[in-house]
C-alpha positions in Angstrom: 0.0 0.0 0.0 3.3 2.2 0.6 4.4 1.9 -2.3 1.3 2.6 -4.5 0.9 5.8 -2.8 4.1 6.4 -3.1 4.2 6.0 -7.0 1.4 8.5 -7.0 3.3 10.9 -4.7 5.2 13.8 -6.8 8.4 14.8 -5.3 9.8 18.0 -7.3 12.8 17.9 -5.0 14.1 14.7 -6.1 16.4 16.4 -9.1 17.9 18.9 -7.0 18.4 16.6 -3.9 17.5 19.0 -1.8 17.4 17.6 1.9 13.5 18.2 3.0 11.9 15.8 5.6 9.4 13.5 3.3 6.6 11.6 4.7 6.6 9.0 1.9 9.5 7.7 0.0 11.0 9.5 -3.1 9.9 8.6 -6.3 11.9 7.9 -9.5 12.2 11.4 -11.6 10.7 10.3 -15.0 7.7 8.9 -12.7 7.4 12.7 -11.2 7.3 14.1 -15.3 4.9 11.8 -16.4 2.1 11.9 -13.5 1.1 15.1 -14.2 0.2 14.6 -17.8 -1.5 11.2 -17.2 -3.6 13.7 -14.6 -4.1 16.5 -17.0 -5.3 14.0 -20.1 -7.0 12.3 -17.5 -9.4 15.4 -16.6 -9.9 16.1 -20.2 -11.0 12.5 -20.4 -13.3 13.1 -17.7 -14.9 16.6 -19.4 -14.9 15.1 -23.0 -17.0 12.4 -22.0 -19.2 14.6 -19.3 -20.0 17.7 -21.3 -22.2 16.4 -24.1 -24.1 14.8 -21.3 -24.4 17.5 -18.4 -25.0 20.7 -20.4 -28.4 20.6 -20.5 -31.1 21.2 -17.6 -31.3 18.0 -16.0 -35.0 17.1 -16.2 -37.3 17.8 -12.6 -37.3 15.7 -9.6 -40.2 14.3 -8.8 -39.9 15.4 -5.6 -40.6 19.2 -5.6 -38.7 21.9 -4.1 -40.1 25.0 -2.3 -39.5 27.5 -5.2 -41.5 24.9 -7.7 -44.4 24.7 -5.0 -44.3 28.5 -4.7 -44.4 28.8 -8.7 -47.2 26.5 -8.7 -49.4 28.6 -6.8 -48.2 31.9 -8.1 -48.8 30.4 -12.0 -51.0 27.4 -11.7 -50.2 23.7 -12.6 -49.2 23.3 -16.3 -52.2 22.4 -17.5 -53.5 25.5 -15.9 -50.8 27.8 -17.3 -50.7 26.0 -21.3 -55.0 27.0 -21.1 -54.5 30.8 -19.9 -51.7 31.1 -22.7 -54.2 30.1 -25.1 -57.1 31.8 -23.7 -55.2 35.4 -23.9 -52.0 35.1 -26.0 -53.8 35.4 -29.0 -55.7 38.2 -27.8 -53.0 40.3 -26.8 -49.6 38.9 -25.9 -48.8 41.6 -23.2 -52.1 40.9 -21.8 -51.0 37.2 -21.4 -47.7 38.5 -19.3 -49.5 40.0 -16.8 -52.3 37.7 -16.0 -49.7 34.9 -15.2 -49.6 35.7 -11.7 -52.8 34.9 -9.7 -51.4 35.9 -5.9 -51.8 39.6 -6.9 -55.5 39.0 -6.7 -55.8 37.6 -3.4 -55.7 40.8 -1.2 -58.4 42.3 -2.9 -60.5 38.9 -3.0 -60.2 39.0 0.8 -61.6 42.5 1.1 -64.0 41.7 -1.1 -65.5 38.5 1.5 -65.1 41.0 4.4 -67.4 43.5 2.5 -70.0 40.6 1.8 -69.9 39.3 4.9 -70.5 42.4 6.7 -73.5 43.3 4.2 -75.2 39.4 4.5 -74.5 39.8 8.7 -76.5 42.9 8.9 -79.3 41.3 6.2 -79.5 38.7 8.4 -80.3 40.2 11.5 -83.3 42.1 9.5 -81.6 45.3 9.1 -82.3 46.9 5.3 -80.9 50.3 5.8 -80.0 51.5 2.3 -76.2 53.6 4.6 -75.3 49.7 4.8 -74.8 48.4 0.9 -73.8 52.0 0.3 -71.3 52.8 2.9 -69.6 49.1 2.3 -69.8 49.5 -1.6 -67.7 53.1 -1.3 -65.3 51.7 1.0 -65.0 48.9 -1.4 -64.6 51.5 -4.2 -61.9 53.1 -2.6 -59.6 50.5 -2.1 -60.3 48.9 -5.3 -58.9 52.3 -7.0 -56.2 52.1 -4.6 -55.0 48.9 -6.0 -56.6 49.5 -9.6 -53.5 52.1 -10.1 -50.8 49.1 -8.5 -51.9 46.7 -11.0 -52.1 48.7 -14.1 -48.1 49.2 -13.5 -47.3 46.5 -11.5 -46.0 44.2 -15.0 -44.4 47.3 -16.4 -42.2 48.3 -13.9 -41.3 44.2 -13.3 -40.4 44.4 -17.3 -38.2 47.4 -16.7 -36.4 46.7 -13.7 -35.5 43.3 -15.4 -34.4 45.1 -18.5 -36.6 43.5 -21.2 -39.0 46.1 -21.5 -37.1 47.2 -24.7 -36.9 43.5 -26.0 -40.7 43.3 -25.6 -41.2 46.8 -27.8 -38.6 45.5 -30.3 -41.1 42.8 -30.8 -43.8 43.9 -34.0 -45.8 44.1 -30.4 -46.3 48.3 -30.6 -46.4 50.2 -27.5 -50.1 51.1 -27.7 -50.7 47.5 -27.4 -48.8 47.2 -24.3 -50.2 49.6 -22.4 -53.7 47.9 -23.6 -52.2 44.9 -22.3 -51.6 46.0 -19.4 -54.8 47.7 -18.4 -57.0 44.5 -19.8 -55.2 42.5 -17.5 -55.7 44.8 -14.2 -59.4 44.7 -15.2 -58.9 40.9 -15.4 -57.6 41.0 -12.3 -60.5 43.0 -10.2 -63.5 42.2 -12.4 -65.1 40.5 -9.6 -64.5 43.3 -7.0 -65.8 45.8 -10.0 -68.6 43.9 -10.0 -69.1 43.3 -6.1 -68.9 47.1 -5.1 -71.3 47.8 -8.1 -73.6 45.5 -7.2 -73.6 47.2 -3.7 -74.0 50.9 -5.3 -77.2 49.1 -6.9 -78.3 47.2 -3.8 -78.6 51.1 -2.1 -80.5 52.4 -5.7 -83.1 49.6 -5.1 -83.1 49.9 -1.1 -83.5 54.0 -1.5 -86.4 53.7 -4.5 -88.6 50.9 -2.1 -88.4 52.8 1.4 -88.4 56.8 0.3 -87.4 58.6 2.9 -86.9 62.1 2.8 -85.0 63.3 -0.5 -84.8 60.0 -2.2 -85.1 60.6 -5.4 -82.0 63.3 -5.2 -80.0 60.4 -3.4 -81.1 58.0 -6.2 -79.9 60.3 -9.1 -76.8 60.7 -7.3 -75.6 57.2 -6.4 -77.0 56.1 -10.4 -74.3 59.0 -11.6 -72.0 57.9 -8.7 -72.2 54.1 -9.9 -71.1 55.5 -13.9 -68.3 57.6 -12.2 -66.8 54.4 -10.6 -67.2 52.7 -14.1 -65.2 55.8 -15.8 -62.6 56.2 -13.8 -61.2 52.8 -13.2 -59.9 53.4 -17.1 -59.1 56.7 -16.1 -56.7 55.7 -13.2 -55.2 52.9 -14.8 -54.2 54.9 -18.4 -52.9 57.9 -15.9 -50.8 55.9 -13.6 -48.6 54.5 -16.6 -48.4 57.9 -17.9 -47.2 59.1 -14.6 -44.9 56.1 -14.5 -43.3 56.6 -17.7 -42.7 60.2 -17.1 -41.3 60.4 -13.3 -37.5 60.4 -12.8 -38.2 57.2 -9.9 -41.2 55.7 -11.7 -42.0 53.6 -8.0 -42.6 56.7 -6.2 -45.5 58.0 -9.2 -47.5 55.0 -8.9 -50.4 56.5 -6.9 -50.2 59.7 -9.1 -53.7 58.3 -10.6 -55.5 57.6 -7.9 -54.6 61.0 -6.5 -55.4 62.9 -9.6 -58.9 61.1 -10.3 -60.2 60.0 -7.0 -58.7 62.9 -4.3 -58.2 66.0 -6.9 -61.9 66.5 -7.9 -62.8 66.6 -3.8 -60.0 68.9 -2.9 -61.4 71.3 -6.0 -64.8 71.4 -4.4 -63.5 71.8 -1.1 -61.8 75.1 -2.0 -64.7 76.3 -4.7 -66.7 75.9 -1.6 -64.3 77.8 1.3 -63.7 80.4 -1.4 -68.2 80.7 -1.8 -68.1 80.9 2.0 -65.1 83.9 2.5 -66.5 85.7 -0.2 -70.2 85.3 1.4 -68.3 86.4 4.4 -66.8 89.2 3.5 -69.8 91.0 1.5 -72.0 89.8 4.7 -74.9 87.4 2.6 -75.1 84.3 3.1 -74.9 81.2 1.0 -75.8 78.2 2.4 -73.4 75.2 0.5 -75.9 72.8 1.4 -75.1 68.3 0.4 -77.7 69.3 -2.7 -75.4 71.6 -4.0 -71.5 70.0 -3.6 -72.9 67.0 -4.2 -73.7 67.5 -7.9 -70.9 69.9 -7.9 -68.3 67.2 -7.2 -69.9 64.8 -9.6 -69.6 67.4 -12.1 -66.0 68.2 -11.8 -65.1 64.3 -11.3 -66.7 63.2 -14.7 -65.3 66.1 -16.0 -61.5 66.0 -14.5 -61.7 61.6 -15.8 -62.9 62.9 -19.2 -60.4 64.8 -19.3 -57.4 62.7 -18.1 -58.4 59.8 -19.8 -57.7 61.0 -23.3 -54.6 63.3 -22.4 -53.4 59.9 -20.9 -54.8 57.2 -23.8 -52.6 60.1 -26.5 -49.8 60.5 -24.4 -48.7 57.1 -23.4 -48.2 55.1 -26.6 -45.5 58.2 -27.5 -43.7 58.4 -23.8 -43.7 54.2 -23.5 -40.6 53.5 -26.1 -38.5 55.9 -24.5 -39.4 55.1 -21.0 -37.8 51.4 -22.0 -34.7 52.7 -23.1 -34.5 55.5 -20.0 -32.7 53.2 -17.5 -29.6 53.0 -20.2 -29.2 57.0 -20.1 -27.5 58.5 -16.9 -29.4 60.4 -14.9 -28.6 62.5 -11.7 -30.9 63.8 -9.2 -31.4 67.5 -9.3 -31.7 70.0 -6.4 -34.2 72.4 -5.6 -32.3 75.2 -7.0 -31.2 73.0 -10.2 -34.8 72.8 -10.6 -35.4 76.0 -10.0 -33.1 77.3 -12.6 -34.2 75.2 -15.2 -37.7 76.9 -14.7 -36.0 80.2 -15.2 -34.4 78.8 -18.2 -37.6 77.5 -19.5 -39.3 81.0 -19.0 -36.6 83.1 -20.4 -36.3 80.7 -23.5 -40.4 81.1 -24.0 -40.1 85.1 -23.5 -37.3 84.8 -26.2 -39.0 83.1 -28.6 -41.7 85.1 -28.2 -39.7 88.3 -28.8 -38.2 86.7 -32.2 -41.6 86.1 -33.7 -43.3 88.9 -32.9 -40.0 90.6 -35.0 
């Protein structure tokens, strides 16, 4: 056994007899040449015969591991996944993308139970109050804008952080149809929430149109207009989220941007239309009363109007703004200061006045 392991020893200081302390016993010098090569062609041996059979993904275990269990209840089973991708690839490839995931969905299928079940508890006990459905359905409308904007750039920004935004759009797959994509599949996503808080606003119509209390027919024309608001500016939130997306320097911090501008905008308006009445009533010493049956329709007004409005500038502006929000993350960029900011407004103002002054010459 010595003398194997000996033979496979290699002693470089056997040719210059140099006196070092060896555990095993020295080895003849043409041995110590030629173990190294038999190694070396030894190892390529090895990799010749290895590579044509390990290069490719070794097929799955069938025992699973935690990320595949994870992927098969963020995605679905394969059979599950191979009928959504013929379900919506066809229809819209982008669409496709950002259905895939089905966790997204489950917050805002649990608030949706909690709303029911607090609507069938109070049915149950025999209370029909029309504040019930109604109160419940615009909670539920809130929170389903709230998320509404999330979704509509929650694929987007997961495509550009990963950098293949750009591959996508260098696909014949054109921008516009992206951003479609992407709003089609956050409707897929809430459709039954959409239709559980309108079914609520409707469940209040019916209740206020059977009892009649006091004023119910200005309540019932008011929650019918209310329930084609909510309809309007789902669209509305998701078309002017991506647009705020693709034009913010930190596209994560402009994802609420729609929700603020169509849901909260409209009601700070009024509330400021409505302090301004009240000064001015003030000050010339008449009085106005702002009673619920004027802000009411006041705020309807201004919210179908400020949707209307954001909706389009949002549906034109994004398919132009998309393509070079892809290629953005490739272009340096550094944060700018107050000042820096505030210069470059001066600069925008003195370049308008200039131009100005050269036309009018």
């Amino acid at each position: 056994m010595v003398d194997a392991v000996a033979h496979l020893s290699v002693n470089f200081a056997s040719p210059f007899v140099i006196p070092i302390a060896r555990l095993l016993p020295a080895t003849p010098t043409w041995w110590n040449l030629a173990w190294p090569h038999l190694l070396g062609w030894a190892f390529i041996g090895l990799a010749v015969w290895w590579l044509p059979r390990g290069w490719q993904d070794a097929p799955p275990r069938k025992r699973r591991r935690l990320r595949d269990a994870w992927k098969a209840f963020c995605y679905g089973n394969s059979a599950a996944r191979l009928k959504l991708r013929r379900k919506l690839l066809d229809q819209n490839p982008f669409l496709w993308l950002a259905s895939r995931d089905r966790i997204q969905i489950i917050g805002i299928w649990m608030i949706s139970f909690f709303v029911m079940a607090i609507v069938a508890a109070t049915l149950f006990r025999g209370s029909f109050e029309p504040i019930i459905p109604i109160g419940m359905g615009l909670i539920l409308v809130f929170l389903l804008q709230l998320a509404f904007g999330q979704a509509a750039t929650s694929q987007l920004l997961r495509e550009y952080e990963q950098g293949t935004l750009e591959m996508i759009l260098s696909t014949p797959l054109s921008a516009r149809e992206v951003a479609h994509g992407q709003i089609a599949a956050a409707f897929r996503q809430h459709r039954s929430a959409c239709a559980t808080a309108f079914l609520l606003l409707w469940a209040g119509v019916i209740l206020f149109a059977w009892q009649r209390p006091p004023g119910w027919w200005l309540w019932l024309i008011i929650l019918i207009a209310y329930s084609g608001l909510f309809l309007l500016q789902l669209p509305a939130i998701g078309w002017l989220s991506i647009w705020s997306v693709v034009k913010a320097p930190e596209p994560k911090k402009a994802v609420s941007a729609g929700f603020f501008m169509i849901s909260m905008l409209p009601a700070l308006i009024c509330g400021v239309i409505a302090a301004s009445v009240n000064f001015l009533c003030w000050l010339a010493g008449t009085g106005f009363p702002l009673g619920p049956h004027l802000l009411v329709p006041l705020l309807l007004i201004l919210a179908f109007g400020n949707s209307v409005y954001w909706l389009r500038r949002a549906k034109r502006e994004v398919p132009q703004e998309l393509r070079l929000f892809a290629f953005r993350r490739y272009t340096p960029h550094e944060p700018t200061t107050f000042f820096a900011q505030l210069g470059k407004l001066a600069g925008r103002c003195f370049a308008t006045l200039f131009l100005r002054k050269k036309s009018s010459l």
